[in-house]
TORKOL-4160 file (C-alpha; in steps of 0.2 Angstrom, whole numbers, padded with zeros to 4 digits, m for minus):
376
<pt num="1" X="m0035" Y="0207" Z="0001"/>
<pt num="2" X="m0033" Y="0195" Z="0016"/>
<pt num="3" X="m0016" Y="0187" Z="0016"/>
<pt num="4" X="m0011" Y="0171" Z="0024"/>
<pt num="5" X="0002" Y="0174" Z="0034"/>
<pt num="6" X="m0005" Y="0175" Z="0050"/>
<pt num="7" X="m0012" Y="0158" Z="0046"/>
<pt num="8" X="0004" Y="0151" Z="0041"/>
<pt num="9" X="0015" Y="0158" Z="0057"/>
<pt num="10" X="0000" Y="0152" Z="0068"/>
<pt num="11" X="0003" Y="0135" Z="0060"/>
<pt num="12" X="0019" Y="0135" Z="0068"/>
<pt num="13" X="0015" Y="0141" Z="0082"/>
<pt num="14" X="0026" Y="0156" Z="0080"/>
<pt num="15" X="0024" Y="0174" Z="0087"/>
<pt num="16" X="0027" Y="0189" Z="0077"/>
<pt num="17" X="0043" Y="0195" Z="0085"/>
<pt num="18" X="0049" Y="0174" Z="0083"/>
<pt num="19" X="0044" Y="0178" Z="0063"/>
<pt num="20" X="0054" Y="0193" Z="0064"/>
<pt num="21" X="0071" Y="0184" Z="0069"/>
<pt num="22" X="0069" Y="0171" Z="0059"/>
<pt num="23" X="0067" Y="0184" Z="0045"/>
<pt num="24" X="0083" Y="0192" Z="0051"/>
<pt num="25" X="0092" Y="0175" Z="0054"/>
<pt num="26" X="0085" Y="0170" Z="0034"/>
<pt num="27" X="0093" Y="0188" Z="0028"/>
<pt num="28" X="0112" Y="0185" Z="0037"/>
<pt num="29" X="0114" Y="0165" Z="0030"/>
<pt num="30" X="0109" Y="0174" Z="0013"/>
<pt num="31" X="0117" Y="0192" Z="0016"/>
<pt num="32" X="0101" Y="0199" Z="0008"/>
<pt num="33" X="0097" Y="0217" Z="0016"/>
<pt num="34" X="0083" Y="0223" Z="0026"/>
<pt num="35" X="0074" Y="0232" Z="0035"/>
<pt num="36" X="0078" Y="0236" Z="0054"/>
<pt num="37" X="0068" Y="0227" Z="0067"/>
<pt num="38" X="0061" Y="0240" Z="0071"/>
<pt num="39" X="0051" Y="0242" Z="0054"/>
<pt num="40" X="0050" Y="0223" Z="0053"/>
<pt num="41" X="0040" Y="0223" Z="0069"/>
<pt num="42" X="0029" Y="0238" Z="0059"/>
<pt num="43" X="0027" Y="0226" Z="0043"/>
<pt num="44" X="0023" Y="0211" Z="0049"/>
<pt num="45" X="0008" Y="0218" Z="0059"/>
<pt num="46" X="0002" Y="0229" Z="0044"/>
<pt num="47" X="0006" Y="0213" Z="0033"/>
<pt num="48" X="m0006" Y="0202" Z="0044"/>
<pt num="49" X="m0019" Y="0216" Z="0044"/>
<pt num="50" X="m0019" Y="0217" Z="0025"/>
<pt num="51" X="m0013" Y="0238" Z="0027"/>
<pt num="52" X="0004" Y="0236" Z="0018"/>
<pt num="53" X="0007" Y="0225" Z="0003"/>
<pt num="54" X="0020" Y="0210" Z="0003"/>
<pt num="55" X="0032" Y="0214" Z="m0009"/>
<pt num="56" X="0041" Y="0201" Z="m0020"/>
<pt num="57" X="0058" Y="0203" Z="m0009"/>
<pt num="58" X="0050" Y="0199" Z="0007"/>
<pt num="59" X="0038" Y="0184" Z="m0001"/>
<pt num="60" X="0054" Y="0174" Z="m0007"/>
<pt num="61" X="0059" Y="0174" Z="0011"/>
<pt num="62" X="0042" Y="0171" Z="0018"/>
<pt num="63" X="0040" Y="0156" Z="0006"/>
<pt num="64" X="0055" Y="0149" Z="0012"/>
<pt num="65" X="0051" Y="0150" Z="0030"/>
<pt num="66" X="0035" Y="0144" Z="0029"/>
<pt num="67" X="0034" Y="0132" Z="0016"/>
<pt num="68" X="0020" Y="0142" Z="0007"/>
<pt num="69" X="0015" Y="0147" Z="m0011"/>
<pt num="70" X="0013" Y="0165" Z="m0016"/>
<pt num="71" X="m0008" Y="0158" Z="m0017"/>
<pt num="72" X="m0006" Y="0154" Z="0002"/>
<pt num="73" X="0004" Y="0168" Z="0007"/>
<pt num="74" X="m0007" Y="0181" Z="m0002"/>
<pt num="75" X="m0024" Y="0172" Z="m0002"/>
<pt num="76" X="m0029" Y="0169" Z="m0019"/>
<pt num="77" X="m0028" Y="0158" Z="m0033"/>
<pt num="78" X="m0019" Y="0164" Z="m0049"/>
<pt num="79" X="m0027" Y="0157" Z="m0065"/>
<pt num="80" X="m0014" Y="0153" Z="m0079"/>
<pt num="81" X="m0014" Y="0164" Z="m0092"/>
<pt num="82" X="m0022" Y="0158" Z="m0108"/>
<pt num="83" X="m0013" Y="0161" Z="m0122"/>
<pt num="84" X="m0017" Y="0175" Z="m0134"/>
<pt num="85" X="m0032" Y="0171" Z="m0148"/>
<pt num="86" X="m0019" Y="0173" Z="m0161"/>
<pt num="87" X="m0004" Y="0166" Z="m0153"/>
<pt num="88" X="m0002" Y="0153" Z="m0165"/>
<pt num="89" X="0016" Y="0158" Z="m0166"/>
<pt num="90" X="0019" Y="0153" Z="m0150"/>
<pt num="91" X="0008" Y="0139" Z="m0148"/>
<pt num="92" X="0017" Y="0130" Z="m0161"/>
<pt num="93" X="0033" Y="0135" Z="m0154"/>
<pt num="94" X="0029" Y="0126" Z="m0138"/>
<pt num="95" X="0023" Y="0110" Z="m0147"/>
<pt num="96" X="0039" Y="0111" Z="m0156"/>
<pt num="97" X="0048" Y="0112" Z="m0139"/>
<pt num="98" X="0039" Y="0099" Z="m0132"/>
<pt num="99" X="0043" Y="0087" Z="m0146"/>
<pt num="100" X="0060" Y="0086" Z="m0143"/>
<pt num="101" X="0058" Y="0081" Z="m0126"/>
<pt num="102" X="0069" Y="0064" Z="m0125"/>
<pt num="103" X="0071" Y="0051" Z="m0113"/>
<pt num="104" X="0088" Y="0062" Z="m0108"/>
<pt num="105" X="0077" Y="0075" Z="m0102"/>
<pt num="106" X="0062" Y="0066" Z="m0094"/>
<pt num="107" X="0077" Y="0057" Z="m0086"/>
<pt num="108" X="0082" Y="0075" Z="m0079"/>
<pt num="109" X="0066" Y="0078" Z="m0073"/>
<pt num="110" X="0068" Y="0062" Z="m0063"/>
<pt num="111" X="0085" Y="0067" Z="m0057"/>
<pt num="112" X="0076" Y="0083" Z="m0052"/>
<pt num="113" X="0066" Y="0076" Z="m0041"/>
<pt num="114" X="0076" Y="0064" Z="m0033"/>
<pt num="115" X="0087" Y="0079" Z="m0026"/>
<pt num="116" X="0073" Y="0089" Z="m0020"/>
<pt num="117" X="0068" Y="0071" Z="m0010"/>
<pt num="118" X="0083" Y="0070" Z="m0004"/>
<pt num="119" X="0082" Y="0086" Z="0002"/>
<pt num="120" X="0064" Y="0086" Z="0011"/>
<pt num="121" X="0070" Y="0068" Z="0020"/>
<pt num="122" X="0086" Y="0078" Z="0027"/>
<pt num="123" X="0080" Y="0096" Z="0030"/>
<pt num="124" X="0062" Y="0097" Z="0029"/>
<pt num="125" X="0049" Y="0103" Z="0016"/>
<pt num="126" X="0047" Y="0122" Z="0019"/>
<pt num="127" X="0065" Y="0128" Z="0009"/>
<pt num="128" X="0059" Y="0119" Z="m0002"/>
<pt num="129" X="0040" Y="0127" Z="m0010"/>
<pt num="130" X="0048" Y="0139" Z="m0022"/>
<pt num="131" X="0062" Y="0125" Z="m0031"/>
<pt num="132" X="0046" Y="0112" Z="m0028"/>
<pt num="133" X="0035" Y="0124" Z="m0037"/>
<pt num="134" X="0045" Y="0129" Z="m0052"/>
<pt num="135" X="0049" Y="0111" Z="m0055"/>
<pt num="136" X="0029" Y="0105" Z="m0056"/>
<pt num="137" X="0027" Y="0119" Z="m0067"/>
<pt num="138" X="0039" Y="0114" Z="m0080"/>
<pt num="139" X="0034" Y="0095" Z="m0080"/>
<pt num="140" X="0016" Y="0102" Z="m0084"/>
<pt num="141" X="0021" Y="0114" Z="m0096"/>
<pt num="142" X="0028" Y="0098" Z="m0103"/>
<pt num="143" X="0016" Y="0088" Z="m0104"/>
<pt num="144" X="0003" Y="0100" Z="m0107"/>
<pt num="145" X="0010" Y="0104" Z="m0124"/>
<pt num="146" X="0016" Y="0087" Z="m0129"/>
<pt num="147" X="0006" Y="0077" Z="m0143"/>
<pt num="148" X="0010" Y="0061" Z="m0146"/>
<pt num="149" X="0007" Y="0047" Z="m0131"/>
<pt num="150" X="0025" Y="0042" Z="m0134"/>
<pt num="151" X="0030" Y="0057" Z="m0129"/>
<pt num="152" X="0018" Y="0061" Z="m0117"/>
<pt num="153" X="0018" Y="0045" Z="m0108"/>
<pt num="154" X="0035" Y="0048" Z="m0101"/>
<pt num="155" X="0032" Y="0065" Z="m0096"/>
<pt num="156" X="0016" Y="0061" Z="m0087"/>
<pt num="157" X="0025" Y="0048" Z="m0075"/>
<pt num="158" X="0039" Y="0059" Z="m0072"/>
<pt num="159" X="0026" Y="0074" Z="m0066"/>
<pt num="160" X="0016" Y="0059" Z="m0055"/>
<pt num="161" X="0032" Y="0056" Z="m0044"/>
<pt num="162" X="0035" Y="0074" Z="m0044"/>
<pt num="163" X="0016" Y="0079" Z="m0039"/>
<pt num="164" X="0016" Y="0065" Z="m0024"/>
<pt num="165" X="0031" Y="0071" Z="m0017"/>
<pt num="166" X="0026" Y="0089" Z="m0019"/>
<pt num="167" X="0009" Y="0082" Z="m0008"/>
<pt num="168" X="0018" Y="0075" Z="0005"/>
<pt num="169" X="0030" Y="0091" Z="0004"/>
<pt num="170" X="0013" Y="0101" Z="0008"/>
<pt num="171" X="0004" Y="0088" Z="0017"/>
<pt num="172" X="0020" Y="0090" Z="0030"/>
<pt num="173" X="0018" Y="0109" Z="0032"/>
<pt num="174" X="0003" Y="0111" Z="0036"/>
<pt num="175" X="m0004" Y="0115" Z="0017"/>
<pt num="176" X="m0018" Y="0102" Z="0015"/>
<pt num="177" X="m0027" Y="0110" Z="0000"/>
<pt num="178" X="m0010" Y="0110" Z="m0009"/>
<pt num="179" X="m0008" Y="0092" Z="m0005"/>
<pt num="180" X="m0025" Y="0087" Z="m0010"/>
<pt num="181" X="m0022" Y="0098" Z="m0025"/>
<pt num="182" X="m0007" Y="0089" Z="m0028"/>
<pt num="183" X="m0012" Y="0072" Z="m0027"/>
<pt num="184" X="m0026" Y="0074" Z="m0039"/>
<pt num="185" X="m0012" Y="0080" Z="m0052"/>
<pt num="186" X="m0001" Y="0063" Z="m0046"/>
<pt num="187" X="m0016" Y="0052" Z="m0050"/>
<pt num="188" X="m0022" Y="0061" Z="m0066"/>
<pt num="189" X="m0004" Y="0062" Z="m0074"/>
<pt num="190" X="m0002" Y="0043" Z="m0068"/>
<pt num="191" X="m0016" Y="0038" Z="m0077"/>
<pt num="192" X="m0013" Y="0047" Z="m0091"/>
<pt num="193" X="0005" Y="0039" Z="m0090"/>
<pt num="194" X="m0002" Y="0022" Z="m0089"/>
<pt num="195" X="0009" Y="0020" Z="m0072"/>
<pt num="196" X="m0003" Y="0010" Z="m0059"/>
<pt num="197" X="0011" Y="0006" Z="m0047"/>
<pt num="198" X="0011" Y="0027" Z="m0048"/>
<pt num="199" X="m0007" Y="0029" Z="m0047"/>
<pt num="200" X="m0007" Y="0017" Z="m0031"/>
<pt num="201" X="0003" Y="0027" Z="m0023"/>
<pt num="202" X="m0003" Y="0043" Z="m0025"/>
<pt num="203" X="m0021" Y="0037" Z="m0020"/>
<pt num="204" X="m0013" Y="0028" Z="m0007"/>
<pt num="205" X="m0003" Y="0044" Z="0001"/>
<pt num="206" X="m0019" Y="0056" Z="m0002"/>
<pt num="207" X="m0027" Y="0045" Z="0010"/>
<pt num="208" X="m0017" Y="0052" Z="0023"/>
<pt num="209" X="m0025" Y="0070" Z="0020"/>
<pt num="210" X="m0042" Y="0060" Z="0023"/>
<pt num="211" X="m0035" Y="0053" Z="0041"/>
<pt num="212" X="m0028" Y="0068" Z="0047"/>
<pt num="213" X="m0042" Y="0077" Z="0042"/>
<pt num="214" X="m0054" Y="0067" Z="0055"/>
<pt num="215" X="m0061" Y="0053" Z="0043"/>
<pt num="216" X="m0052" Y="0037" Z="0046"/>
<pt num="217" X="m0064" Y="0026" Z="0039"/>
<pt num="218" X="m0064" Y="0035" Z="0021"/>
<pt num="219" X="m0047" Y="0034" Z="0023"/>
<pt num="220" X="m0047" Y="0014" Z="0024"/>
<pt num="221" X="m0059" Y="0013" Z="0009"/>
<pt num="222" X="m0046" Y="0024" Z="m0002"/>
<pt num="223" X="m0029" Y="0013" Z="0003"/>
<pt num="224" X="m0041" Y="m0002" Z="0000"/>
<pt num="225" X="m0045" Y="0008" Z="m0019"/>
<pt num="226" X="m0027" Y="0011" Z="m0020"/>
<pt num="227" X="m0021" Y="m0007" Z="m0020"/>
<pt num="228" X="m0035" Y="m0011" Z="m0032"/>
<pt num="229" X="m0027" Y="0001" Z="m0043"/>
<pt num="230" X="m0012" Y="m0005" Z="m0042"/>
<pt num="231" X="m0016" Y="m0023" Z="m0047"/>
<pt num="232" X="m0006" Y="m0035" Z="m0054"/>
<pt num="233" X="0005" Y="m0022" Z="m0059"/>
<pt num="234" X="0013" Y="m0019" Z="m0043"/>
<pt num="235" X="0032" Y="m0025" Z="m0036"/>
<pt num="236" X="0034" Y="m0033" Z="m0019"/>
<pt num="237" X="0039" Y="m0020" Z="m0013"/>
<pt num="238" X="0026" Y="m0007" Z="m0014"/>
<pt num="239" X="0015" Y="m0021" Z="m0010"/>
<pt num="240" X="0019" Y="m0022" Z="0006"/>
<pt num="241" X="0021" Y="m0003" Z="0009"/>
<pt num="242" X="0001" Y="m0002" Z="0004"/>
<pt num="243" X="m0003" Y="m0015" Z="0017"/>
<pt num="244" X="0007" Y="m0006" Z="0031"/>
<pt num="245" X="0000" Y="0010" Z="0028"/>
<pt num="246" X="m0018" Y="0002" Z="0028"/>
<pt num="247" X="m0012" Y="m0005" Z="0045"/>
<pt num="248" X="m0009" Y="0011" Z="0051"/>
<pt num="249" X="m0023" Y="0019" Z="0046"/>
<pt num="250" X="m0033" Y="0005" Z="0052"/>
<pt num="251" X="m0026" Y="0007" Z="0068"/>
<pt num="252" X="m0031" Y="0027" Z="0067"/>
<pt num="253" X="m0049" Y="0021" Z="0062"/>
<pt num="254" X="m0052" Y="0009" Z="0077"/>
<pt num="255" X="m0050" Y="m0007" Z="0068"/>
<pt num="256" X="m0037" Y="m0018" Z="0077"/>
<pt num="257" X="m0042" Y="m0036" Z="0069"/>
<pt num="258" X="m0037" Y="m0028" Z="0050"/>
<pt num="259" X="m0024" Y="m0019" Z="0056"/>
<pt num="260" X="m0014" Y="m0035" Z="0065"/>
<pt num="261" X="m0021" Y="m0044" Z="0046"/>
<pt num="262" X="m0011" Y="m0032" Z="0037"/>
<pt num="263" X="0003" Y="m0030" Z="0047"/>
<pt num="264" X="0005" Y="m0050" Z="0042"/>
<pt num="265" X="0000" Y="m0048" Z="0023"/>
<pt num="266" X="0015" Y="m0033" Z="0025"/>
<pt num="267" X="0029" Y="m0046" Z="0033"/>
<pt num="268" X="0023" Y="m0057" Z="0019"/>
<pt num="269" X="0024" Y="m0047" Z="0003"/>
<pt num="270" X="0038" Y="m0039" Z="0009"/>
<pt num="271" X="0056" Y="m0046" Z="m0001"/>
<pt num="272" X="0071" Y="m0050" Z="0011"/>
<pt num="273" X="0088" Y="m0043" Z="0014"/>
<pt num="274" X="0092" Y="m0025" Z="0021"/>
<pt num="275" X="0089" Y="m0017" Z="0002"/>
<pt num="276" X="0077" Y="m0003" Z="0006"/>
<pt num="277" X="0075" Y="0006" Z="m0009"/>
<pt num="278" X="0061" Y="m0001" Z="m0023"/>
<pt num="279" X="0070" Y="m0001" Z="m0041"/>
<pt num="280" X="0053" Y="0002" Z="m0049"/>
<pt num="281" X="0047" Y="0015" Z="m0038"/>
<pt num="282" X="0061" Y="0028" Z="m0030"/>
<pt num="283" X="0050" Y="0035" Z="m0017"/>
<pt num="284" X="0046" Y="0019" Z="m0008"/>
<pt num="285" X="0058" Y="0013" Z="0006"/>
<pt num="286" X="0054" Y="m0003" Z="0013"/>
<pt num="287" X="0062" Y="m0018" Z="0024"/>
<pt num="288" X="0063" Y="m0025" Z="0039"/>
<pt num="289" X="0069" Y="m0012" Z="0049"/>
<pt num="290" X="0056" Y="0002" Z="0042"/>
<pt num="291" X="0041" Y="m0011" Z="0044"/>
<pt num="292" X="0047" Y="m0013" Z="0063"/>
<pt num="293" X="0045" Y="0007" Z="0063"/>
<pt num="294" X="0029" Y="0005" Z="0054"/>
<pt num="295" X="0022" Y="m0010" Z="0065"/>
<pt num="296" X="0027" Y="m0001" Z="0081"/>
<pt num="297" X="0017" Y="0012" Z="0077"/>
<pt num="298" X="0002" Y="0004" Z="0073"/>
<pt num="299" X="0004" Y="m0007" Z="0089"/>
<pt num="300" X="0004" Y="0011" Z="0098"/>
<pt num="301" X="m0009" Y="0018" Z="0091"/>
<pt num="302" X="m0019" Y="0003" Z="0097"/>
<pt num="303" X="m0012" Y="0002" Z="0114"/>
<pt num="304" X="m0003" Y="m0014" Z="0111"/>
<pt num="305" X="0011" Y="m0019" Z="0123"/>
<pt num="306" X="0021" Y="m0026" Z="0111"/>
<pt num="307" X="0024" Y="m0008" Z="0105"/>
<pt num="308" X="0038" Y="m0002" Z="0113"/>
<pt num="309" X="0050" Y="m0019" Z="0107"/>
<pt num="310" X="0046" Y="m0016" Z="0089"/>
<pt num="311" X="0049" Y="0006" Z="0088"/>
<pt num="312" X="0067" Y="0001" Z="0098"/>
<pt num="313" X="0072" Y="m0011" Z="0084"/>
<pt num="314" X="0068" Y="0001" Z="0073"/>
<pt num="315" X="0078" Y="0014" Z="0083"/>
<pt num="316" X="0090" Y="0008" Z="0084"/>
<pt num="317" X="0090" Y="0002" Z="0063"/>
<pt num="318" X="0084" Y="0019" Z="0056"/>
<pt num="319" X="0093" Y="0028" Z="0043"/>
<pt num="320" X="0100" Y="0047" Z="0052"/>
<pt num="321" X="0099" Y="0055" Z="0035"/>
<pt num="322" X="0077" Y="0052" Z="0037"/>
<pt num="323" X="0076" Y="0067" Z="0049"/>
<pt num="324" X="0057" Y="0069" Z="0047"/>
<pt num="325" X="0053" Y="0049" Z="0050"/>
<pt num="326" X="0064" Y="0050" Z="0065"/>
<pt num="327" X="0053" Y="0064" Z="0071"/>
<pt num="328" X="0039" Y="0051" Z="0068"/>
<pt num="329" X="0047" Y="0037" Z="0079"/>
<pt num="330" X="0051" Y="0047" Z="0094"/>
<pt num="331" X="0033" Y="0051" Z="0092"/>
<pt num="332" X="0029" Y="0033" Z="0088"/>
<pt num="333" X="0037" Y="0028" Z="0105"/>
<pt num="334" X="0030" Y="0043" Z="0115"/>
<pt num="335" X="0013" Y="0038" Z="0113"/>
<pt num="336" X="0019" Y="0019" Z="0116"/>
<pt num="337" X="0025" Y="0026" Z="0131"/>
<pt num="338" X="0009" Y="0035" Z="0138"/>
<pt num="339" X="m0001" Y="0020" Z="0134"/>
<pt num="340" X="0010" Y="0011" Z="0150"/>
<pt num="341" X="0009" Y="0025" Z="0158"/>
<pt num="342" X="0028" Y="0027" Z="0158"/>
<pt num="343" X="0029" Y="0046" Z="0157"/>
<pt num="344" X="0047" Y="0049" Z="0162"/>
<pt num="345" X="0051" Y="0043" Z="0143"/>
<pt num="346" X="0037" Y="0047" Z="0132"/>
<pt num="347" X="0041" Y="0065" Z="0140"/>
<pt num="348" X="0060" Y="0062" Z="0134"/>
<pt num="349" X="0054" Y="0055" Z="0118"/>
<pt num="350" X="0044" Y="0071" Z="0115"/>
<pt num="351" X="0059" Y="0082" Z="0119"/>
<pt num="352" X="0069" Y="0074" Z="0106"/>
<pt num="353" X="0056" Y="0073" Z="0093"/>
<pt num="354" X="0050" Y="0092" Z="0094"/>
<pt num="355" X="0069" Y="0096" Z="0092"/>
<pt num="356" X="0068" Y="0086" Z="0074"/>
<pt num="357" X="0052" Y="0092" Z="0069"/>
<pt num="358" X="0059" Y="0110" Z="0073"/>
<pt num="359" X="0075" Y="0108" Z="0063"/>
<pt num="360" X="0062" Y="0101" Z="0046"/>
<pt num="361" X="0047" Y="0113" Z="0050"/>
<pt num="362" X="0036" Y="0099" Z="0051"/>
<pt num="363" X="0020" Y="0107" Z="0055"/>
<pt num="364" X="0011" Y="0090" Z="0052"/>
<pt num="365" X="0024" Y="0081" Z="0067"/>
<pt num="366" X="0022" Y="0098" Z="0080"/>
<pt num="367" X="0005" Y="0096" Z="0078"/>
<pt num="368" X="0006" Y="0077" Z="0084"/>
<pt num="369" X="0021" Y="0083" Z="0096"/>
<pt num="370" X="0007" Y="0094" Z="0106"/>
<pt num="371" X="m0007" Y="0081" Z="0106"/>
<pt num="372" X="0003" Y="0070" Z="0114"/>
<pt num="373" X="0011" Y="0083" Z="0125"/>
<pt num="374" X="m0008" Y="0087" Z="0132"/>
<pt num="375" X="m0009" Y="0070" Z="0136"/>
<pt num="376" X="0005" Y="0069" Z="0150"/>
């Protein structure tokens, strides 16, 4: 069977001999042994080629260098095994199981994901697929076998924070059927949670699959859907995260009058102070500082003049621990750069922003990174 690991090293832009050191660099930080170089050169080619099997020693190192699921690294889609027709035994027991659930361990499951985010912001998404993986798979299991909605409920809006970071996670390397995959499992278990400031941002993220993918103008529609979703329900907070990223995918789609109108609505929903962090919703980060970010970037992507003043502010504000957003500003300011045709810095800018995207393995950042670097 075709694999996919050709496709994931190409996403990188890696050739096969800079797969082999990496494996070999992968091996000495783990003291796991392999095979010589030699041979590695031989199974990578053969692996590519579909002659020799990827065996499960190998695939937990692949996984972790690329960012990839076994389904994407071996190029199929394993279907959940269905339990047996008279497995009653066990599917009691795993109702049972599930009934004692208690807020202690939906709280877990939160605690869970705020260390793999914490994680991804500092070093990236591709280490990450196997720990990532494993954790979506008990929240469902969870939820799939819970019974009541007051024990579902909880569940459900743990595994829709869990799913949309997972997203982004696979959105970030490159894997844009597992993201869109995994939004549609955010919005589903936020709905089923009864969650809409969760199901606004789910919808809201997904519709950055929809503008990378070439169709800004969907992509509007969906962030508009998103912050109909939301409703009432929704803090300041998010608020004025969902009118930002409708800014800046306005921007992308060509659409510089409702961009500038949600830049505004943004500054105006947004609560003051240097607090970043949204009490009801741990995965937004918002204040002044970020929307300077967020404004500059929208500016740039428009062409703007005013650009370049907002991404320095938010330079020299951003947090060092957000590695990948960093990677996002240089690029930010790059292309800001370009626009004035002051290519002396957007080249710099680009130096230092391929350095950060390297050290996350932001595919989704490299991808950028050359774009712009084509443009000099």
């Amino acid at each position: 069977m075709t694999n996919g690991l050709r496709a994931a090293r190409n996403a990188r832009e890696w050739s096969q001999e800079r797969l082999i050191r990496e494996i070999e660099r992968y091996a000495r930080q783990h003291m796991l042994t392999i095979a010589s170089t030699a041979s590695l050169r031989v199974y990578v080619s053969e692996w590519e080629n579909g002659r020799r099997p990827i065996t499960e020693r190998y695939a937990k190192i692949l996984r972790a260098l690329l960012g990839i699921t076994d389904d994407e690294l071996y190029g199929s889609h394993t279907a959940p095994a269905l339990p047996e027709a008279d497995g009653y035994d066990e599917l009691v027991s795993r109702i049972d199981a599930a009934r004692s659930v208690s807020l202690t361990m939906v709280n877990t499951f939160m605690d869970q994901t705020e260390l793999l985010r914490t994680v991804d912001r500092q070093m990236g998404a591709a280490g990450l697929v196997d720990q990532m993986t494993g954790h979506l798979s008990t929240l469902e299991d969870a939820l799939t076998f819970a019974v009541l909605p007051d024990t579902r409920r909880p569940v459900a809006q743990a595994l829709a924070g869990a799913a949309t970071l997972a997203a982004w996670q696979a959105l970030d390397v490159g894997a844009v059927e597992r993201a869109w995959r995994h939004y549609e499992l955010g919005k589903r278990a936020a709905k089923e949670a009864e969650a809409p400031m969760y199901l606004a941002h789910a919808t809201a993220e997904q519709a950055y699959v929809l503008c990378d993918a070439g169709r800004p103008a969907v992509a509007v529609e969906l962030i508009r859907e998103a912050q109909t979703a939301g409703g009432k329900a929704m803090s300041p907070r998010l608020r004025a995260w969902l009118y930002a990223a409708e800014a800046e995918i306005c921007a992308k789609a060509g659409l510089p009058d409702d961009c500038r109108r949600a830049l505004d609505r943004a500054l105006q929903c947004l609560p003051p102070g240097e607090e970043a962090r949204d009490p009801d919703m741990l995965s937004i980060f918002l204040n002044g500082g970020h929307l300077s970010r967020w404004r500059g970037n929208a500016l740039a992507l428009l062409g703007d003049d005013d650009a370049v003043d907002n991404l320095y502010v938010a330079l020299d504000a951003v947090d060092p621990t957000f590695i990948r957003a960093t990677a996002g500003l240089r690029c930010d300011l790059a292309q800001a750069h370009l626009a004035r045709g002051e290519y002396d810095q957007a080249t710099e800018h680009l130096r230092q922003a391929r350095l950060l995207a390297n050290r996350t393995g932001s595919v989704r950042h490299r991808r950028r990174i050359e774009q712009l670097t084509q443009r000099l």
